[in-house]
ROMAR-411515 format. One record per residue (C-alpha): x, y, z; residue in three letters; residue number from 0. Coordinates in Angstrom, 1 decimal, m for minus. Layout:
N
X	Y	Z	r	k
X	Y	Z	Ala	NUM
...
END
This chain:
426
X	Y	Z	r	k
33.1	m207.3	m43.9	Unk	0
31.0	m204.6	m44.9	Unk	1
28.2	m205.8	m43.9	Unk	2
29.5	m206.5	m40.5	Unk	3
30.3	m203.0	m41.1	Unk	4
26.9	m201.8	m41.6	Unk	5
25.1	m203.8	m38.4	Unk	6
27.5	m202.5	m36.0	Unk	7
26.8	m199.2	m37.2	Unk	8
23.3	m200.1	m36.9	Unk	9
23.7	m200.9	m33.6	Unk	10
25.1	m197.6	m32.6	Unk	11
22.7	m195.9	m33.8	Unk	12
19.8	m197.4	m31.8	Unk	13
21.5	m197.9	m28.8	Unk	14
22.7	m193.8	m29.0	Unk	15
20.5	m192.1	m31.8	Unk	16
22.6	m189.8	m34.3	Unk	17
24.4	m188.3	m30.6	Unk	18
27.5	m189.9	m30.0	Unk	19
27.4	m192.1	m33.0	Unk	20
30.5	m191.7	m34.6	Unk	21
32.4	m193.4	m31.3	Unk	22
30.6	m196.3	m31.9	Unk	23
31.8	m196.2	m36.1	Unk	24
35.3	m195.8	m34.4	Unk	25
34.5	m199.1	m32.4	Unk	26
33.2	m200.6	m35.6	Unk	27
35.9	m199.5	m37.5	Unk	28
38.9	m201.1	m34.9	Unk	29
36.6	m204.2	m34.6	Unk	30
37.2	m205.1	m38.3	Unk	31
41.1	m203.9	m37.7	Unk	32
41.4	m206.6	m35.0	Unk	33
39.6	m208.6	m36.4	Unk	34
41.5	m209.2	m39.6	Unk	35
44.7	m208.4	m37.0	Unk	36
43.5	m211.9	m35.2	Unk	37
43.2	m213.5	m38.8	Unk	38
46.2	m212.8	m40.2	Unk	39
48.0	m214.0	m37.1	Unk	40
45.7	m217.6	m36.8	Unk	41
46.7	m218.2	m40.3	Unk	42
49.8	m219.7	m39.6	Unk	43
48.7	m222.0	m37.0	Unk	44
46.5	m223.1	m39.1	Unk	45
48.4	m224.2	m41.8	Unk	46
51.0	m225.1	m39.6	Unk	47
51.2	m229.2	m40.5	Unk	48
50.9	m228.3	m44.3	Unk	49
53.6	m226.1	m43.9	Unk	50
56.1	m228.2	m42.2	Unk	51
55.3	m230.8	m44.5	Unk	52
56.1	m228.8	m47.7	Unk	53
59.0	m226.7	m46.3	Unk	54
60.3	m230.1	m44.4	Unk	55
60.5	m228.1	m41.4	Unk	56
60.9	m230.3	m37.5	Unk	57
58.4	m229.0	m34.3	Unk	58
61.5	m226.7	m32.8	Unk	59
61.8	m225.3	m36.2	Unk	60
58.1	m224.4	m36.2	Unk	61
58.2	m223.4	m32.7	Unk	62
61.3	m221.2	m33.3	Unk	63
59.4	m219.5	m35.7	Unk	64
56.6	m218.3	m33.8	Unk	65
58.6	m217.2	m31.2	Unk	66
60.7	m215.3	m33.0	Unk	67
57.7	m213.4	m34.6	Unk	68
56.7	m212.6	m30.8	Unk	69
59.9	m211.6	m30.1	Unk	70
60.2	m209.1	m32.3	Unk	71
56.3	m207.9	m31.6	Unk	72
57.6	m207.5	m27.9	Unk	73
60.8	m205.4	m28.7	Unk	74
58.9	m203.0	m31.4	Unk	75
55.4	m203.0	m29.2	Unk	76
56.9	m200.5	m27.0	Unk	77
58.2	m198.0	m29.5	Unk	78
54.7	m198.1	m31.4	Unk	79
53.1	m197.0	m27.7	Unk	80
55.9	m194.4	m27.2	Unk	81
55.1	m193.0	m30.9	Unk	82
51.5	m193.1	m29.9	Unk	83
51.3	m191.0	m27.2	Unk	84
53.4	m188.2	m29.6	Unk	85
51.6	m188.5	m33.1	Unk	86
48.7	m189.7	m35.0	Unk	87
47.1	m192.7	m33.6	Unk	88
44.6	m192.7	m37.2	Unk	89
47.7	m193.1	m39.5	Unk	90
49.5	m195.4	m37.1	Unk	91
46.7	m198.0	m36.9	Unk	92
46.2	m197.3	m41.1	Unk	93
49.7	m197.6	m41.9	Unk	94
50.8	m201.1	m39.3	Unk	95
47.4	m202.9	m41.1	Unk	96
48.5	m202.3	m44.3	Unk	97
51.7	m203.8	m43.4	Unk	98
51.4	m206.5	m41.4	Unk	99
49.2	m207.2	m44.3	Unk	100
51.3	m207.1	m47.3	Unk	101
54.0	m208.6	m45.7	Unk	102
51.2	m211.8	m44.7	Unk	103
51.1	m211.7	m48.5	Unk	104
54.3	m212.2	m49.1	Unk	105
54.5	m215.0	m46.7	Unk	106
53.2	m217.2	m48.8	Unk	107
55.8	m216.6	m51.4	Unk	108
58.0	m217.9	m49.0	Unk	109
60.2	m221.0	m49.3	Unk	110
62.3	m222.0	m46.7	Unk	111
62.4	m221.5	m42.5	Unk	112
64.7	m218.3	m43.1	Unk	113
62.2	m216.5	m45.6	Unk	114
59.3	m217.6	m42.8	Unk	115
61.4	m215.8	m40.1	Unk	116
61.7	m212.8	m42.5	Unk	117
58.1	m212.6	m44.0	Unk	118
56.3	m213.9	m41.0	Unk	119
58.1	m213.5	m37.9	Unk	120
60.2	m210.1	m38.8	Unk	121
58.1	m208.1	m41.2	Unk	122
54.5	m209.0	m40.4	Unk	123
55.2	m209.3	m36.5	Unk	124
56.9	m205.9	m36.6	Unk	125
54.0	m204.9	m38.5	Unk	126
51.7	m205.8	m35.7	Unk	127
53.3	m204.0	m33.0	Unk	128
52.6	m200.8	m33.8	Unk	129
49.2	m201.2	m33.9	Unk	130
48.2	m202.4	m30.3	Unk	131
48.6	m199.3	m28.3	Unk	132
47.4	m196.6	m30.3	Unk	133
44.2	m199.3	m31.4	Unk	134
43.7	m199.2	m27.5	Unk	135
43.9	m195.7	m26.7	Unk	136
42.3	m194.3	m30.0	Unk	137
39.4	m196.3	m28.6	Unk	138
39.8	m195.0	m24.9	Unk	139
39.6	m191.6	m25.5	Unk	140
36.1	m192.0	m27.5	Unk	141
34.6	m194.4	m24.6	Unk	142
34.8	m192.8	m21.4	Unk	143
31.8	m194.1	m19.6	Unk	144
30.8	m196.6	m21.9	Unk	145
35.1	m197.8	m21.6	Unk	146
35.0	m201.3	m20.6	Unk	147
31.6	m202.0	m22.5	Unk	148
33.4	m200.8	m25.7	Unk	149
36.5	m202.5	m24.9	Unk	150
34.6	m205.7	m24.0	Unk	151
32.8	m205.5	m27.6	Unk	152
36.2	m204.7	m29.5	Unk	153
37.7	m208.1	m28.0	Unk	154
35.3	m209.8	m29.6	Unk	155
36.6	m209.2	m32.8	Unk	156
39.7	m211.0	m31.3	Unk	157
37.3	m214.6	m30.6	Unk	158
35.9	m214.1	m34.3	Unk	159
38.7	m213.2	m36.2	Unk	160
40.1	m216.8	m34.6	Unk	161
37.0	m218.6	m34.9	Unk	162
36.6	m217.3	m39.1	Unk	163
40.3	m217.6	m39.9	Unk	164
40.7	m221.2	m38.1	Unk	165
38.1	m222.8	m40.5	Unk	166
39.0	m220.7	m43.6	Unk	167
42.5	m221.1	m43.2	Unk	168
42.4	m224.9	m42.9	Unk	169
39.5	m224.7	m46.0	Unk	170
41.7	m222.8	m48.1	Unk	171
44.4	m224.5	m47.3	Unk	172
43.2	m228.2	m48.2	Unk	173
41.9	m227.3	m51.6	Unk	174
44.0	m224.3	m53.0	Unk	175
47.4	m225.1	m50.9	Unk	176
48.7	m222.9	m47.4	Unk	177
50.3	m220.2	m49.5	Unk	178
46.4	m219.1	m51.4	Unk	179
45.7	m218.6	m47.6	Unk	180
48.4	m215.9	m46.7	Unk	181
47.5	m213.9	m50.2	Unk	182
43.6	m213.6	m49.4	Unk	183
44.0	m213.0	m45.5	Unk	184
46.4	m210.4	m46.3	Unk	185
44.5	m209.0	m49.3	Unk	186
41.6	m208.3	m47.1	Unk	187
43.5	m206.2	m44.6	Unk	188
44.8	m203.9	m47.5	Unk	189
40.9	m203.3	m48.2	Unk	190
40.0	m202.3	m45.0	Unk	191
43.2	m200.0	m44.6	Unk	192
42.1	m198.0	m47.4	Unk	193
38.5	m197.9	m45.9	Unk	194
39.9	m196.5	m42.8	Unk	195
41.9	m193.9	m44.8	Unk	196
38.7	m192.2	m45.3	Unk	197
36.9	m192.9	m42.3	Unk	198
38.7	m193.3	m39.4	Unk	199
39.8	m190.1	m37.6	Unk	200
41.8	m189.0	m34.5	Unk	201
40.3	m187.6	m31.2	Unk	202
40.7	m183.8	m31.0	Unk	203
42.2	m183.1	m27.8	Unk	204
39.6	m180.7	m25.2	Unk	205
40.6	m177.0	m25.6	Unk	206
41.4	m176.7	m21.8	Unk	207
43.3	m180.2	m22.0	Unk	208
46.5	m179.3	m24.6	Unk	209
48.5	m182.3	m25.7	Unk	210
51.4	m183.1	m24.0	Unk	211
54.9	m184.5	m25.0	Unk	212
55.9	m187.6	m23.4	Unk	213
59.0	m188.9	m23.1	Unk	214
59.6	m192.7	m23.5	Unk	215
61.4	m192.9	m19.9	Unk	216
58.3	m190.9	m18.0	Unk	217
55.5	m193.9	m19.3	Unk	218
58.3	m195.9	m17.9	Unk	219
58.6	m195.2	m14.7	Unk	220
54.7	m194.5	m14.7	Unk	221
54.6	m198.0	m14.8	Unk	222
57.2	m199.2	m12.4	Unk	223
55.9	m196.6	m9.8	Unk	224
52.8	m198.1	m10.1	Unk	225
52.0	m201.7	m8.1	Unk	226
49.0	m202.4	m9.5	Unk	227
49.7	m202.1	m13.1	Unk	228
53.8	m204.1	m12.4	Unk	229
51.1	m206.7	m11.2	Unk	230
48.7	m206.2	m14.0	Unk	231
51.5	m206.8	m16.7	Unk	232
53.0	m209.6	m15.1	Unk	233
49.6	m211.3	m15.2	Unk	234
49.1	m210.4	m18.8	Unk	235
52.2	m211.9	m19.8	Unk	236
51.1	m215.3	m17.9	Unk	237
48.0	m214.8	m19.9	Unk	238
50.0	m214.5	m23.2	Unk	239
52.5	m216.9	m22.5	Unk	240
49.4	m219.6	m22.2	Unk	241
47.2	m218.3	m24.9	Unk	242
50.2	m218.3	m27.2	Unk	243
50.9	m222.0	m26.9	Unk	244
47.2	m222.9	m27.0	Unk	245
47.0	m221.1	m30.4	Unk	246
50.0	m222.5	m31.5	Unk	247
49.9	m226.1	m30.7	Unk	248
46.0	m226.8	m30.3	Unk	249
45.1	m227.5	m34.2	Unk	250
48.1	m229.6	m34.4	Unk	251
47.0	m231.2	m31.3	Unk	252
43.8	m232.3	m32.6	Unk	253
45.1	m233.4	m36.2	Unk	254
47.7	m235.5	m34.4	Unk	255
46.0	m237.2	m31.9	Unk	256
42.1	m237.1	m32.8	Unk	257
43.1	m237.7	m36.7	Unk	258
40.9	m234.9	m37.5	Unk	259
41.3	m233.3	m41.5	Unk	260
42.8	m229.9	m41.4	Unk	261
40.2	m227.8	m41.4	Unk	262
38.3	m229.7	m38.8	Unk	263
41.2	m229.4	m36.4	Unk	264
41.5	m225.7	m37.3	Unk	265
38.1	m225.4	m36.5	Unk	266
37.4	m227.3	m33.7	Unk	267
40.6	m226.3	m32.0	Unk	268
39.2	m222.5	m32.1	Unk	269
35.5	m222.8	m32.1	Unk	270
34.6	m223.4	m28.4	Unk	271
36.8	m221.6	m27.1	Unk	272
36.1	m218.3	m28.7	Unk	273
32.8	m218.9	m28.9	Unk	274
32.2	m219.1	m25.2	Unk	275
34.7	m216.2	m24.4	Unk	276
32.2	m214.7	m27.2	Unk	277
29.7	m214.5	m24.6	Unk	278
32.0	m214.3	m21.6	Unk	279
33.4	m211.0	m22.4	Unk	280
30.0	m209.3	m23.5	Unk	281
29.0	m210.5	m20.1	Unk	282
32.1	m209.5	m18.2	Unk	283
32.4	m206.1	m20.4	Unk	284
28.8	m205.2	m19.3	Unk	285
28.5	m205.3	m15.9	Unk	286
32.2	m204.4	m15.1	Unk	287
31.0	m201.4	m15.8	Unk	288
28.2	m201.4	m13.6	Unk	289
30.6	m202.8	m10.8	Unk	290
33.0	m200.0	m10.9	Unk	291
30.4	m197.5	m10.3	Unk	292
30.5	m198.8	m6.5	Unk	293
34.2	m200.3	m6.8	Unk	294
36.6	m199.5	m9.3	Unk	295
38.6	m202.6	m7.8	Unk	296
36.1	m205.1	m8.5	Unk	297
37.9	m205.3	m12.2	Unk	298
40.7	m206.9	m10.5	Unk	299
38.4	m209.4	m8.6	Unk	300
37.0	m210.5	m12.3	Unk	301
40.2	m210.4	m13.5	Unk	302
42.1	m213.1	m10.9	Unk	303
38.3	m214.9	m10.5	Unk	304
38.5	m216.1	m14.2	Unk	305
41.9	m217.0	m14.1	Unk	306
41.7	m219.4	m11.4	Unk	307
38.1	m220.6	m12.8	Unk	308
40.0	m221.5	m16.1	Unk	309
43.0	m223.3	m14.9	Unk	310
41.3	m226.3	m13.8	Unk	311
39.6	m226.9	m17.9	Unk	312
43.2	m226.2	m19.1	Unk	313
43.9	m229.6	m17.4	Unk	314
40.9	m231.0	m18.8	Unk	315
42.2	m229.7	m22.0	Unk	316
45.1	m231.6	m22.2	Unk	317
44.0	m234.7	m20.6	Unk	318
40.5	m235.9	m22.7	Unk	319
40.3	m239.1	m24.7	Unk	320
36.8	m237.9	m25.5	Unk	321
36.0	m235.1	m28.0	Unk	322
33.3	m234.3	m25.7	Unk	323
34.8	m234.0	m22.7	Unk	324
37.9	m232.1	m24.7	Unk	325
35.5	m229.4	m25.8	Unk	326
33.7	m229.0	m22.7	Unk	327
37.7	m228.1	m21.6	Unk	328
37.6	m225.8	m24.4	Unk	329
34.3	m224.2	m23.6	Unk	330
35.2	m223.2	m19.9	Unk	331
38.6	m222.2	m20.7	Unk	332
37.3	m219.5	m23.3	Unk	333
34.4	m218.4	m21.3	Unk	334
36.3	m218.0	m17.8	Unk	335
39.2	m216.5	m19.4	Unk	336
37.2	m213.4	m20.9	Unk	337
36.5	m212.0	m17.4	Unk	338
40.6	m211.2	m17.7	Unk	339
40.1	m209.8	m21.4	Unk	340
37.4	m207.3	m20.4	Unk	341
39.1	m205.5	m17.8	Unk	342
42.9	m205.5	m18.8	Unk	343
43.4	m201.9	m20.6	Unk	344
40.3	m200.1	m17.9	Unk	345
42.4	m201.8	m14.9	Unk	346
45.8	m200.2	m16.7	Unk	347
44.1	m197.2	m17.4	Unk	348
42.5	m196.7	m14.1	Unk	349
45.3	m196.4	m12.4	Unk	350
47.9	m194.6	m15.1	Unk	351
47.3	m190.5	m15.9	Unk	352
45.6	m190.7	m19.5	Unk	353
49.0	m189.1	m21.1	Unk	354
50.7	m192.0	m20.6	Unk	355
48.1	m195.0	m21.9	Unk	356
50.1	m195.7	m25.5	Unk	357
53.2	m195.7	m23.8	Unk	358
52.1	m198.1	m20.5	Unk	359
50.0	m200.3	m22.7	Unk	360
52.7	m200.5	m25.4	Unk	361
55.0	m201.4	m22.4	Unk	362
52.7	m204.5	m20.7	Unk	363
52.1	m205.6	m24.3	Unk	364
56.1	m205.6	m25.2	Unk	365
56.8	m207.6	m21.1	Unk	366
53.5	m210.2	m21.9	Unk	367
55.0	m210.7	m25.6	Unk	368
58.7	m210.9	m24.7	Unk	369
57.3	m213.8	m22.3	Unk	370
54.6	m215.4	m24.3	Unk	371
56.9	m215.7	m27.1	Unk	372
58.8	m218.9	m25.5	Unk	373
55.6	m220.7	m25.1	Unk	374
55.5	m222.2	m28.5	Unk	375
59.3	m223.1	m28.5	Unk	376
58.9	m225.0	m25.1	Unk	377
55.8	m226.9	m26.2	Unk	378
57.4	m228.0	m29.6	Unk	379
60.7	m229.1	m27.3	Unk	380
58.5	m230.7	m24.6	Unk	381
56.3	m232.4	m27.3	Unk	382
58.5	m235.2	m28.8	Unk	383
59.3	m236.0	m25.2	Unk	384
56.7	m236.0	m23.0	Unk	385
53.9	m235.2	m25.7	Unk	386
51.5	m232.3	m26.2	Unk	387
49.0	m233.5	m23.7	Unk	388
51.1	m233.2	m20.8	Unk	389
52.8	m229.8	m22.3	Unk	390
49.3	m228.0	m22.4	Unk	391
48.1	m229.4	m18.9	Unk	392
51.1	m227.6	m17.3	Unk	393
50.0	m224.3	m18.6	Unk	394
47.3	m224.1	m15.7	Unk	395
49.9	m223.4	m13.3	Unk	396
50.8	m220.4	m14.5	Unk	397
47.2	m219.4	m14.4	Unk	398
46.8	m219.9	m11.1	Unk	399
50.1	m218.1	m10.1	Unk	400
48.6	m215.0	m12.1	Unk	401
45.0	m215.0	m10.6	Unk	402
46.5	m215.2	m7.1	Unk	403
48.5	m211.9	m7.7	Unk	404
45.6	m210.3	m9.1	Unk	405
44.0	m210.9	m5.6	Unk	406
47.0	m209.2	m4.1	Unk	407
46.8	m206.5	m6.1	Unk	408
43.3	m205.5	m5.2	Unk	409
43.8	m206.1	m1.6	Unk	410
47.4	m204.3	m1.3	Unk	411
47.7	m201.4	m4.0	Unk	412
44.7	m200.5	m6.2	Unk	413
42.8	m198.1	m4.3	Unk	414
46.1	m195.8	m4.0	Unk	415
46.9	m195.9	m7.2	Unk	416
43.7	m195.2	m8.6	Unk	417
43.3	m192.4	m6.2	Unk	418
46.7	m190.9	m7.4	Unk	419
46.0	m191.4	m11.2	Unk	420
42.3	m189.7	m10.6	Unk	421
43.7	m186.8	m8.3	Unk	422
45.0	m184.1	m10.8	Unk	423
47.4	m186.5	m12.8	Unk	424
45.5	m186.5	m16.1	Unk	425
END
């Protein structure tokens, strides 16, 4: 880690000299965050089958877990965003890692489903959603013209994390037991919290820009004044709702049904996916950018354009009886669904006043969570009935629902309300 430190740092400092470098240690320094964020989280997916063997727990058991831990990201999510627009966004995003992350530790002291729903789904969940919104706009107000490149680069650390943490996890997990995987994960996000004591700090506001107060109900109504981004969260909770119950269910998937060992299937499950959305959203982040110089809507277009481009390997996904023709599924479903990732917090924050970002990003986070968070527990019921197969081909309908509206939302509302939230309202 701190040599993944070091390069990105590196980086920064050849792409900008020693000018602007310390916005790009800030990017570093939330990469790493979300990184082990991602990590922690894939764990238990992971280790999923060794844990319902051990703990004797049934597929709506497991299921119920996971949702309840997105349940209760979705309800706090919006309260971290409201506290981020009011205090320090450095000691939020120090003090939710060091959570989430000793209470990941504590997980695998767990020994039952209601300790699981306590440790993992209660305490580390709630952890987690305080760090989202102020994570995103700490990062937003360093990156201003460099916005969606920076934001494309931080999501990376999402495909990573995954990627690292599926192989690990299942490694670590084979040969020491599930709990040894809990206590290292979370071990390492400790470390880095007490890096970022040290080096992270906040954004000093602009002398002729004093800091406002905002009041919970004022992001609120930002939001449901404001077409494009009602349409933007709606789409981000189809997005969550499927990614949720890909990253649930896929590892089981494969150990079930392609008798793959655990960390294989961990692997595997993760690998193409995140690999190719590796690329996609360096792509995507890059000349998103270098579209909205000429049309600020043309993140929208990327946005519904990947969606629909993904739905169709979704289905392939879910219906392979070849491992090659299941990771080719994988592939395209990663990289086309990174033109989405890219441009999610620039769309929102294109078209909200930059007062209210926490607040309205702590808001579509909480709407995408509170609906993502059945995903798992519908896939676990559909599964002894109809199987996974058919429960993971069905997610590409949601897909294409969301793309659609992100089409009508570029045509119908996006130039107003960018013009309203650029016209005076920051």
């Amino acid at each position: 880690m701190g040599l993944l430190y070091w390069f990105m740092i590196r980086f920064s400092s050849i792409q900008m000299g020693s000018k602007g470098r310390y916005k790009w240690e800030v990017l570093a320094l939330l990469w790493i965050a979300f990184f082990v964020n991602q990590a922690d989280r894939q764990v238990f997916n992971v280790v999923l089958p060794l844990i319902k063997t051990d703990l004797r727990l049934s597929d709506v058991e497991i299921g119920l877990i996971a949702t309840i831990f997105n349940l209760v990201y979705a309800i706090l999510v919006p309260i971290g965003g409201y506290v981020g627009d009011r205090v320090s966004q450095k000691w939020i995003v120090v003090l939710s890692i060091l959570f989430w992350s000793v209470a990941t530790m504590f997980t695998g002291l767990t020994n039952g489903l209601l300790m699981l729903i306590m440790m993992r789904s209660m305490a580390t969940g709630g952890g987690e959603a305080f760090f989202g919104p102020a994570n995103y706009a700490l990062l937003a107000k360093y990156h201003r013209s460099t916005r969606a490149f920076a934001m494309s680069l931080h999501q990376t650390s999402y495909y990573i994390g995954i990627i690292v943490s599926g192989y690990l996890a299942g490694y670590i997990g084979e040969h020491w037991g599930w709990r040894s995987a809990f206590y290292i994960f979370g071990a390492i996000g400790v470390i880095h919290a007490l890096v970022m004591i040290f080096r992270l700090k906040d954004k000093q506001q602009e002398v002729d820009a004093p800091k406002e107060k905002v009041r919970f109900v004022e992001g609120l109504r930002m939001l449901l004044h404001t077409p494009t981004a009602m349409i933007l969260t709606i789409s981000f909770s189809g997005l969550i709702f499927v990614l949720t119950g890909y990253l649930t269910w896929m590892p089981t998937y494969l150990y079930e049904n392609f008798q793959m060992s655990l960390s294989k299937a961990g692997f595997q499950s993760m690998f193409f996916t995140h690999l190719f959305a590796f690329f996609g959203v360096i792509i995507a982040g890059k000349y998103s950018d270098v579209i909205a110089q000429k049309n600020p809507g043309g993140r929208l277009l990327l946005q519904g354009g990947g969606l629909l481009v993904a739905a169709p390997f979704i289905i392939l996904m879910g219906n392979s009886s070849q491992l090659f023709l299941l990771y080719i599924g994988l592939a395209g479903f990663g990289f086309a669904r990174a033109f989405f990732d890219a441009n999610t917090y620039s769309v929102l924050f294109d078209v909200t006043p930059a007062r209210f970002h926490a607040t309205v990003s702590g808001l579509m986070i909480m709407t995408g969570f509170l609906i993502g968070s059945t995903a798992p527990l519908i896939l676990g019921y559909i599964k002894p009935i109809f199987g996974l197969s058919r429960g993971i081909s069905m997610l590409s309908v949601v897909w294409v629902f969301c793309g659609l509206l992100m089409l009508v939302a570029y045509r119908f509302f996006f130039a107003k309300d960018f013009m309203r939230a650029n016209q005076g309202a920051n």
